[in-house]
C-alpha positions as CSV (number, residue, x, y, z in Angstrom):
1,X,46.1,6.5,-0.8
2,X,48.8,4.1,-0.6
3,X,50.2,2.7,-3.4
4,X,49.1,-1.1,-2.3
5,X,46.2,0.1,-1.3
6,X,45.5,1.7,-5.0
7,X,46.8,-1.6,-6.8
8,X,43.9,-2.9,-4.5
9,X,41.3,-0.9,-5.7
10,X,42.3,-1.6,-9.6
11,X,42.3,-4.9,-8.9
12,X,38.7,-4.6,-7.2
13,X,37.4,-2.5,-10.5
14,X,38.8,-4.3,-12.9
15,X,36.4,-7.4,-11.5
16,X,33.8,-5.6,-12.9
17,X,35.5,-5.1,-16.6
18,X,32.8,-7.8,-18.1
19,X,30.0,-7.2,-15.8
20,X,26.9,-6.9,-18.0
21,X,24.4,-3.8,-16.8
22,X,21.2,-6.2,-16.9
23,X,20.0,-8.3,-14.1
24,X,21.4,-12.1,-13.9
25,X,18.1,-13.4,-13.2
26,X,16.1,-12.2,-15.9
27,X,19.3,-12.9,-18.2
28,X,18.2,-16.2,-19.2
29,X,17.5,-18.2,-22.4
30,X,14.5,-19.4,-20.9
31,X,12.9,-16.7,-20.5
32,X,8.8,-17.1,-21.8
33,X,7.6,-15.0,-24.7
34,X,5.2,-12.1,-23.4
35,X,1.8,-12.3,-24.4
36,X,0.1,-10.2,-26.6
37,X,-1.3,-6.7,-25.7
38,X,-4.6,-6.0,-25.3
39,X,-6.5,-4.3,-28.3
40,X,-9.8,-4.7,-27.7
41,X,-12.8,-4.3,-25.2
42,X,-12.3,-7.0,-22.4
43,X,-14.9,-8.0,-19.2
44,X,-14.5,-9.8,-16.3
45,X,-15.0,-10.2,-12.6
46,X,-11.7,-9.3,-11.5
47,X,-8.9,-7.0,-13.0
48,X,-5.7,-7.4,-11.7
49,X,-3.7,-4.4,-12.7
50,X,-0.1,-5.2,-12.9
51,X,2.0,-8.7,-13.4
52,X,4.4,-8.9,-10.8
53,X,4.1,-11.0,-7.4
54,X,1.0,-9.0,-6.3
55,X,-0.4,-9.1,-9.5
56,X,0.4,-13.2,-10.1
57,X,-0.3,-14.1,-6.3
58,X,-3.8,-11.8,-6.1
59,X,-4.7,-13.9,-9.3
60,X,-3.8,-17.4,-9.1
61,X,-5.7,-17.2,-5.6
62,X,-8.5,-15.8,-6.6
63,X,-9.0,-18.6,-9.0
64,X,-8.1,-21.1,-6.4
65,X,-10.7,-19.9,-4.2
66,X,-13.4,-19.4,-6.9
67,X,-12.7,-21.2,-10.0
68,X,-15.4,-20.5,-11.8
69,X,-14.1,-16.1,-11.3
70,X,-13.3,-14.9,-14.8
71,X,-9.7,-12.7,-14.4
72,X,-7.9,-11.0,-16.6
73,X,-4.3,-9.6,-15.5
74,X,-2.8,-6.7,-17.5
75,X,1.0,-5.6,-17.2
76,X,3.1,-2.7,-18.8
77,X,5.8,-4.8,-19.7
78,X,5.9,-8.4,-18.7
79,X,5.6,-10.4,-16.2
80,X,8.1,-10.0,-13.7
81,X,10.2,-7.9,-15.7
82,X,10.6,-5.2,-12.3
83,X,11.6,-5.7,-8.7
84,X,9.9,-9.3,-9.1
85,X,12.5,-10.5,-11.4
86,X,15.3,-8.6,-10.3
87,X,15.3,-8.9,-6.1
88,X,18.3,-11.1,-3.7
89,X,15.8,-13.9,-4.4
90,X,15.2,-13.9,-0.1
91,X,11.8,-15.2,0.5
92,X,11.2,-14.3,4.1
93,X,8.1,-15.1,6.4
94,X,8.5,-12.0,7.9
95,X,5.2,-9.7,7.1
96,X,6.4,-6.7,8.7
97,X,10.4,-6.3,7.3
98,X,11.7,-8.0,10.0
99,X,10.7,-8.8,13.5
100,X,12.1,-6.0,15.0
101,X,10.4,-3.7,12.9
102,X,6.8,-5.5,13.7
103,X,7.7,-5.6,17.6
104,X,8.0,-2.1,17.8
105,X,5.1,-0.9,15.9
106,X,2.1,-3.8,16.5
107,X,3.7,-5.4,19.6
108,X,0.2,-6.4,20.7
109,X,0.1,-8.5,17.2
110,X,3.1,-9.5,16.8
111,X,3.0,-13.1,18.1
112,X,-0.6,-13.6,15.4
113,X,1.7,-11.7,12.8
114,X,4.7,-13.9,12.9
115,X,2.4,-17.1,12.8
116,X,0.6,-15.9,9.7
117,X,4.2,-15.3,8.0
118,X,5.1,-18.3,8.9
119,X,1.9,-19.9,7.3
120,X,2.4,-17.7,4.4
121,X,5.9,-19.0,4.2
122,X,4.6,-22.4,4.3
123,X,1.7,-21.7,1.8
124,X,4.3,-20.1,-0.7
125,X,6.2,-23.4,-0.7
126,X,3.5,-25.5,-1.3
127,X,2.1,-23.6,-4.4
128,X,5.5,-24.0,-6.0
129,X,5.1,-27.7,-5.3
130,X,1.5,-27.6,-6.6
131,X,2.4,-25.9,-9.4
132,X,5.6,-27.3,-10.2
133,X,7.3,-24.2,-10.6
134,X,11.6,-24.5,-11.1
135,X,12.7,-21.8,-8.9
136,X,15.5,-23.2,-6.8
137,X,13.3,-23.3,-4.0
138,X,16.1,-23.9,-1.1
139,X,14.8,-23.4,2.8
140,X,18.2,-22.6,4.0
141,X,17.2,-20.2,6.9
142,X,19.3,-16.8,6.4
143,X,22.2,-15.5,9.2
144,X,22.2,-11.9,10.4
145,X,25.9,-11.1,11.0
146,X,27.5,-8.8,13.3
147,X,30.6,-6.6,11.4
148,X,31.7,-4.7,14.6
149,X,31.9,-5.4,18.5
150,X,28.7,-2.9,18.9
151,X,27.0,-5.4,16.2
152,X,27.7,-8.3,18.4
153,X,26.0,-6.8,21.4
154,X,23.0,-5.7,19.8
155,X,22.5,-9.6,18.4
156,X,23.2,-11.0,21.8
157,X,20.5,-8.5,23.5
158,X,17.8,-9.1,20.7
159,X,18.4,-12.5,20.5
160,X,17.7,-12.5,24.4
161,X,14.4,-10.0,24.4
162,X,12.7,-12.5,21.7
163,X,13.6,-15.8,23.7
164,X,11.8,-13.9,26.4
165,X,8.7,-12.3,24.8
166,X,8.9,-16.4,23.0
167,X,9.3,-15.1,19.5
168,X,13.1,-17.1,19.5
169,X,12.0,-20.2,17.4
170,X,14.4,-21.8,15.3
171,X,16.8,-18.9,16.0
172,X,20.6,-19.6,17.0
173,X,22.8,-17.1,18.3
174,X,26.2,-17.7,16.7
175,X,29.8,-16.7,18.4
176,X,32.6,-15.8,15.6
177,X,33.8,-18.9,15.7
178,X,30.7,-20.7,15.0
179,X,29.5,-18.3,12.5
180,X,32.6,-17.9,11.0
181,X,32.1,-22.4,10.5
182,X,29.0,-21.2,8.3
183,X,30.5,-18.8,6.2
184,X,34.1,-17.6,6.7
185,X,35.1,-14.3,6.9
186,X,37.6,-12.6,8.3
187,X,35.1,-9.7,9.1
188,X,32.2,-12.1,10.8
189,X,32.0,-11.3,15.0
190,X,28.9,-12.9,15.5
191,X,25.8,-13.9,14.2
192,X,21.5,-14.3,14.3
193,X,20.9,-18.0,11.6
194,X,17.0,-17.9,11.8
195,X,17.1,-21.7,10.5
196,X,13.2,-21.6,9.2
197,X,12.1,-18.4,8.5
198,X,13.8,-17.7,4.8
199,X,14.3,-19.2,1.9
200,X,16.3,-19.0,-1.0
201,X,15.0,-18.8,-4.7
202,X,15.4,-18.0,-8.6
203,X,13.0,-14.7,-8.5
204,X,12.8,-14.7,-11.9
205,X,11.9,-18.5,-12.5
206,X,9.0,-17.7,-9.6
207,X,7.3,-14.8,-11.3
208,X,7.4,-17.1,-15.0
209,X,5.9,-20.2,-12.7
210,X,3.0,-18.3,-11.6
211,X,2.2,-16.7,-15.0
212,X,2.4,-20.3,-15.9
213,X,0.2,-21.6,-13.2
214,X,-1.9,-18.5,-13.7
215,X,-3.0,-19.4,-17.3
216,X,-3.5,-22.8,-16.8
217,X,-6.3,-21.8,-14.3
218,X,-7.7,-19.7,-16.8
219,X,-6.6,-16.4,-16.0
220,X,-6.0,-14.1,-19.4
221,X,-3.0,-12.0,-19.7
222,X,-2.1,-9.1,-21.8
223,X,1.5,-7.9,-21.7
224,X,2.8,-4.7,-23.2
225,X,-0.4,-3.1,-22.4
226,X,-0.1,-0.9,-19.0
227,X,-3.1,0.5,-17.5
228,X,-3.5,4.3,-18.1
229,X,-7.0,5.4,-16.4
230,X,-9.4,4.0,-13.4
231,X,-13.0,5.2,-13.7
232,X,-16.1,4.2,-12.2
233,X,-18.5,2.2,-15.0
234,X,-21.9,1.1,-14.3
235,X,-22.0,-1.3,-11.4
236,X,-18.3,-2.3,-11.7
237,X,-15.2,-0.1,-12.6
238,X,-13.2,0.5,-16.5
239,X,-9.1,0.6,-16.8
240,X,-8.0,2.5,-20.1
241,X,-5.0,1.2,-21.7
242,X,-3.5,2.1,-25.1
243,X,-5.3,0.1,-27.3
244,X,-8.4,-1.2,-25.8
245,X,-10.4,-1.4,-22.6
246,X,-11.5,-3.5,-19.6
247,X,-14.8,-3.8,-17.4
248,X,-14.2,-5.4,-14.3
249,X,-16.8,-6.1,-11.3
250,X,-13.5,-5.3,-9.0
251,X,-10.1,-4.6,-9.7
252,X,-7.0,-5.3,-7.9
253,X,-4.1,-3.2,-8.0
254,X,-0.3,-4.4,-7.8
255,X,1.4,-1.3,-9.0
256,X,3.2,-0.9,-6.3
257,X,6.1,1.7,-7.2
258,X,4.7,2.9,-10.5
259,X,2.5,5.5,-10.1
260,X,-1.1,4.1,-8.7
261,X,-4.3,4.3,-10.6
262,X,-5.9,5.8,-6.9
263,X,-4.1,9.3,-6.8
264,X,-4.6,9.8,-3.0
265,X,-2.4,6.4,-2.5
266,X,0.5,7.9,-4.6
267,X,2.1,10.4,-1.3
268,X,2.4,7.4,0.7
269,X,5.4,5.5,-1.1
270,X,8.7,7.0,-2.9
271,X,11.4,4.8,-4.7
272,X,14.3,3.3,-3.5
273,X,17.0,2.5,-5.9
274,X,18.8,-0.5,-4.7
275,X,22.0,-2.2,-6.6
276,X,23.4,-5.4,-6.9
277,X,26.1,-7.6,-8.4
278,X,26.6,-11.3,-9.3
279,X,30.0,-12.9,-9.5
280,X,30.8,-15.7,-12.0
281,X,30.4,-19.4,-10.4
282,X,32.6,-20.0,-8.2
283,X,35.1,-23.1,-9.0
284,X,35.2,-26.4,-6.0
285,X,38.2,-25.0,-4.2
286,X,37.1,-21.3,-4.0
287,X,33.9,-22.3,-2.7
288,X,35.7,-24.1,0.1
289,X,37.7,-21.4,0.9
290,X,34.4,-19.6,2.1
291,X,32.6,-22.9,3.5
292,X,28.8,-22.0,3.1
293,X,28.1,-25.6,3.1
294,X,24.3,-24.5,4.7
295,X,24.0,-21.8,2.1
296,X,21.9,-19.5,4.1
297,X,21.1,-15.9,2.9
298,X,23.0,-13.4,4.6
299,X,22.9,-9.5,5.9
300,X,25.4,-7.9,7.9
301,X,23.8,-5.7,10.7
302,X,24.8,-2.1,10.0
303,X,21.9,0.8,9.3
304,X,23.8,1.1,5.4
305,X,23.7,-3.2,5.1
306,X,24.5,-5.6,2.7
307,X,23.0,-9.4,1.7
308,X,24.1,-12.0,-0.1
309,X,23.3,-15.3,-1.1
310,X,24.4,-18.3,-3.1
311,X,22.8,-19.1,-6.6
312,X,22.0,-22.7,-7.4
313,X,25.3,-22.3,-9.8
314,X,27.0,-21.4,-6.6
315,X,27.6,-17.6,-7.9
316,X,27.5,-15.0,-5.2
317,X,25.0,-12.0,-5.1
318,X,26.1,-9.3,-3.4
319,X,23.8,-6.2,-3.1
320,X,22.6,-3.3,-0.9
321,X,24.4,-0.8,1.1
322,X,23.7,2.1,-1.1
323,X,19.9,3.4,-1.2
324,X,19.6,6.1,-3.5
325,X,16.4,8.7,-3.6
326,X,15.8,10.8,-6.6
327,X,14.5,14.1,-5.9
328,X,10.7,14.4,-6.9
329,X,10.6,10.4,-6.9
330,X,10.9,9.7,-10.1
331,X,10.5,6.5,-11.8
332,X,13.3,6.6,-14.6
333,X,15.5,3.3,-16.2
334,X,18.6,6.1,-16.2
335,X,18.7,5.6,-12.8
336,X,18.8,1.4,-12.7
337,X,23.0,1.5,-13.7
338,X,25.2,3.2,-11.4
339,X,28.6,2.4,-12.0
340,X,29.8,4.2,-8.7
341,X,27.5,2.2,-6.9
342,X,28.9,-1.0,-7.9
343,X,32.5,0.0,-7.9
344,X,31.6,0.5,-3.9
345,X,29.9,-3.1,-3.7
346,X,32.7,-4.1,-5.3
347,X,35.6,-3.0,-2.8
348,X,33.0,-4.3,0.1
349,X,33.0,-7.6,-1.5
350,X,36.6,-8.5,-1.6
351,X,36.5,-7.0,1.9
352,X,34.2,-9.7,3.2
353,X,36.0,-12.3,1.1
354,X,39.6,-11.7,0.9
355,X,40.0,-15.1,-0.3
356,X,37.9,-14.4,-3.1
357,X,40.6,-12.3,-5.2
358,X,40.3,-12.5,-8.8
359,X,36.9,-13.1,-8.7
360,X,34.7,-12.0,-11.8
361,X,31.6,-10.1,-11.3
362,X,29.2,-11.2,-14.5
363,X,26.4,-9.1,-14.1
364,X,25.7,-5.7,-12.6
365,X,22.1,-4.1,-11.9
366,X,20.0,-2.0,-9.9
367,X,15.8,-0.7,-9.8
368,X,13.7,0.6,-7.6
369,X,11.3,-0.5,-5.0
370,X,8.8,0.9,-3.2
371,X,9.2,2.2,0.4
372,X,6.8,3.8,3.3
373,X,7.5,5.3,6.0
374,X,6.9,1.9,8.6
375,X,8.6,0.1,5.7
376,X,6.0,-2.6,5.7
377,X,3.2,-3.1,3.0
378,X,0.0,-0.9,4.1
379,X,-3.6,-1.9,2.2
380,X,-6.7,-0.3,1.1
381,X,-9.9,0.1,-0.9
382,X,-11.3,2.7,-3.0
383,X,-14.5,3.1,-5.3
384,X,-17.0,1.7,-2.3
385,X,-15.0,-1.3,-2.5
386,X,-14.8,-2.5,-5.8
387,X,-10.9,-1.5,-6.0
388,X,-7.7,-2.6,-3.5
389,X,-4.4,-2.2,-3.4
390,X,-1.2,-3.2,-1.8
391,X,1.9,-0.9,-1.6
392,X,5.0,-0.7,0.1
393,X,6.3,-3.8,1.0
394,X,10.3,-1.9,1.2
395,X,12.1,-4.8,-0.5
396,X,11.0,-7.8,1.5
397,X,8.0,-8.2,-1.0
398,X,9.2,-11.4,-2.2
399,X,7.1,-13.6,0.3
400,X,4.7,-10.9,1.7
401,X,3.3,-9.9,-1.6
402,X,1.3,-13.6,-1.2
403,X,0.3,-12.6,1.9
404,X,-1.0,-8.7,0.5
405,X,-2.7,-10.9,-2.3
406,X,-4.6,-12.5,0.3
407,X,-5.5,-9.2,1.8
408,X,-6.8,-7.6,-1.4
409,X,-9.0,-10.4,-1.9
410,X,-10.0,-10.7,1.7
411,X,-11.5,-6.6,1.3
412,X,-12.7,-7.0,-1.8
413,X,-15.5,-9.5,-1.1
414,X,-16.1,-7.5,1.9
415,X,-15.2,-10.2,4.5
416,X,-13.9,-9.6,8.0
417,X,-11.0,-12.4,8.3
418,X,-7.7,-12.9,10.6
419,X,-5.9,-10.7,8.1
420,X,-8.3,-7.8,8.3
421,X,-9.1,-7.8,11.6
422,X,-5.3,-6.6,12.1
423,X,-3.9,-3.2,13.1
424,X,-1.3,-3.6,10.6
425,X,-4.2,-3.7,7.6
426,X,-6.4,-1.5,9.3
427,X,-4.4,1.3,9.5
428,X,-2.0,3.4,7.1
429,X,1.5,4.8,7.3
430,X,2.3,8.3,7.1
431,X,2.4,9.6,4.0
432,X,5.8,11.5,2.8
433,X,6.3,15.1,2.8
434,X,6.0,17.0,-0.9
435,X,9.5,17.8,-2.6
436,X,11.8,19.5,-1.3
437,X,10.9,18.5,2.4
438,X,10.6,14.5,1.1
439,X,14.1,15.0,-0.7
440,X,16.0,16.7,2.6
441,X,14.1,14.8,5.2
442,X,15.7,11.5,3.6
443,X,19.5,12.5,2.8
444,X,19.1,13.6,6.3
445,X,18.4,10.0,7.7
446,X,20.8,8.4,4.9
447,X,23.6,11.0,6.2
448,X,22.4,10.1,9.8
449,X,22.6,6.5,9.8
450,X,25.8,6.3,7.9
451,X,27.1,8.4,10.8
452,X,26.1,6.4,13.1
453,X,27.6,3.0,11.2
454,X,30.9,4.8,11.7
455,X,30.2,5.5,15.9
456,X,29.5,2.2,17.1
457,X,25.5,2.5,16.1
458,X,25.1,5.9,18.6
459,X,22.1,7.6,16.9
460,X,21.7,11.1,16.3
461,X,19.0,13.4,17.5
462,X,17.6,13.1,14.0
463,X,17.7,9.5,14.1
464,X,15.9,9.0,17.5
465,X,13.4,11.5,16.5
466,X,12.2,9.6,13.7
467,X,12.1,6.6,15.9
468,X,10.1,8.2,18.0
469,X,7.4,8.8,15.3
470,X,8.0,6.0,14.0
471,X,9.1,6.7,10.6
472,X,12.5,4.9,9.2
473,X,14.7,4.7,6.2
474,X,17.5,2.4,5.8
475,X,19.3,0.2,2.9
């Protein structure tokens, strides 16, 4: 390495000299004091096993639609604490990770699936002005960026197919130039701004709002008090936890990545650790040296891609690129800092933003989420009905959790609605492959794609194999 290109790099770690390993959203003074755990024998009609967006959503709307439904939510930690609280804070209509993904595996849904995003979008939006929840709610539409000339192409041609299958709706392709009048960077060729479909929030501040809005509604909580066992009981169902107990009619489960309470769901996700950093706010002029006046969210367009987005304090998240599966799929905080990791998001930052030099990165973090093989949420029941669960949702969970809530409610009074009549509930993913086939099957595809990043997007025979069976795994 040069040595100019080696004072770069200092320069580029030494941004991260302060960077706190704890994520910026959760890092806040207002953060709400967990409730107490649960020591005693509990009943109720609904149980609603974990306190993240699943678990808020699937109860505040059960008590909007039945008031009168007693529901008790219990959580391992607290509320939010997880991928809820940590996420880009990228609330996107999309139900299906992207439209791409939906077109190719439920084209003959597609346009009903896009409209009930849309709605779900909509309905997420309202609640938040309902319930007056604080969570920098910001519809600012996000811009899908092209990094290389193949990039460019690939926009152009998609953005052409939807305009003709009518799925182009408030979506703008932009040249360099005009993208490059969004947000400048010297890398930007071209861009995708879907002006409606995303919006920008404080994760964090969301999850808090619905605990709030939750408990005002009458749903009890018990934090600190995770949910150990699942057993049949009478009529209705029993959940252990360490202290106590709870009898529920139904029970709803929003586990997603921790281990779920119905083993046979378990082979059908693994983790996915994912990293991100967040600069300091950035002053007046070096926030016009980047424009961003819209302040969309945006991705660039490779397999191994980044996003990024604007905080209300005009900071910059950057995060992504690197997705990192532990052998066996374990679950372990060890693996949520990864100083490599961020050294790399680092380098790509100042990249992206030359201008930006001397930037300070405050905060530093990563987690996993949970991914399936069509990288879209999948649902089900168990125990003759009186249990559902959600899993899956691959990182876009942030809006279509709301719409899984619905789901899980939807099956568990038994009820054949728009949302269940779909293929996309109906039917499930494949499951992964035990270790060591689950473990080589991926680094294959992660060494695959990253390949094919570096030749002008030409896939692999691995790569188009798996597309062919419809199985995927990206950043």
């Amino acid at each position: 390495m040069a040595p100019s290109a080696m004072n770069q790099r200092s320069e580029w770690i030494r941004s991260l000299s302060e960077a706190q390993p704890l994520p910026y959203w959760l890092d806040d003074p207002g953060r709400p004091r967990p409730e107490p755990a649960l020591t005693t024998s509990e009943t109720c009609d609904l149980l609603v096993v974990g306190g993240g967006y699943s678990g808020l959503w699937t109860a505040l709307i059960a008590k909007e639609r039945d008031p009168r439904r007693d529901v008790v939510l219990v959580e391992g930690r607290e509320a939010g604490w997880a991928a809820s609280g940590r996420n880009g804070g990228f609330c996107a209509a999309s139900l299906t990770h992207g439209l791409p993904n939906g077109l190719a595996r439920w084209p003959d849904e597609i346009h009903k699936l896009q409209e009930l995003g849309a709605r779900n979008l909509d309905a997420i939006e309202a609640a938040v002005a309902r319930h007056s929840i604080g969570c920098d709610f910001e519809r600012t539409g996000e811009i899908d960026v092209a990094t290389e000339p193949y990039q460019t192409a690939e926009l152009r041609a998609w953005h052409e197919e939807t305009a003709r299958r009518g799925l182009a709706e408030d979506i703008e392709f932009l040249d360099a130039e005009a993208v490059r009048e969004q947000v400048n960077s010297p890398t930007f060729q071209a861009g995708l701004w879907d002006r409606r479909g995303v919006a920008m929030l404080h994760p964090a501040k969301l999850a808090w709002g619905l605990k709030r809005a939750c408990a005002e509604l009458g749903v009890r909580f018990y934090e600190h008090t995770p949910a150990l066992t699942l057993k049949p009981y009478g009529a209705g169902m029993a959940v252990r936890t360490p202290y106590g107990r709870v009898r529920a009619r139904q029970v709803a489960l929003g586990t997603n990545i921790f281990p779920n309470l119905v083993r046979r769901v378990r082979s059908y996700t693994v983790p996915v650790y994912d990293y991100a950093l967040m600069t300091e706010p950035l002053s007046p002029d070096r926030l016009a040296s980047i424009g961003w006046k819209n302040r969309q969210g945006l991705g660039d367009s490779a397999n191994q891609f980044h996003y990024f987005r604007l905080s209300a304090d005009n900071r910059i998240l950057w995060g992504g690129y690197d997705a990192v599966y532990p052998y066996g799929g374990r679950v372990r905080a060890e693996y949520d800092d990864r100083p490599e990791t961020y050294a790399k998001l680092a380098g790509h930052f100042f990249t992206c933003f030359p201008q930006l030099e001397g930037v300070r990165f405050t905060h530093a973090w990563g987690g996993a989420i949970d991914t399936c093989s069509r990288f879209s949420a999948f649902f089900g029941t168990a125990h003759q009905g009186k249990v559902a669960y959600a899993a899956g949702y691959t990182g876009l969970g942030v809006g279509a959790t709301r719409f899984g809530a619905e789901v899980m409610l939807d099956l568990l009074a038994g009820e054949r609605t728009e949302r269940t009549e779909l293929q996309m509930v109906r039917k499930k993913p494949l499951p992964f492959p035990p270790e060591p086939f689950a473990w080589t099957g991926i680094a294959l595809t992660k060494w695959s794609l990253a390949r094919a990043d570096a030749r002008g997007g030409r896939r692999n025979l691995w790569l188009r194999t798996m597309d062919r069976l419809g199985l995927g795994f990206d950043s």
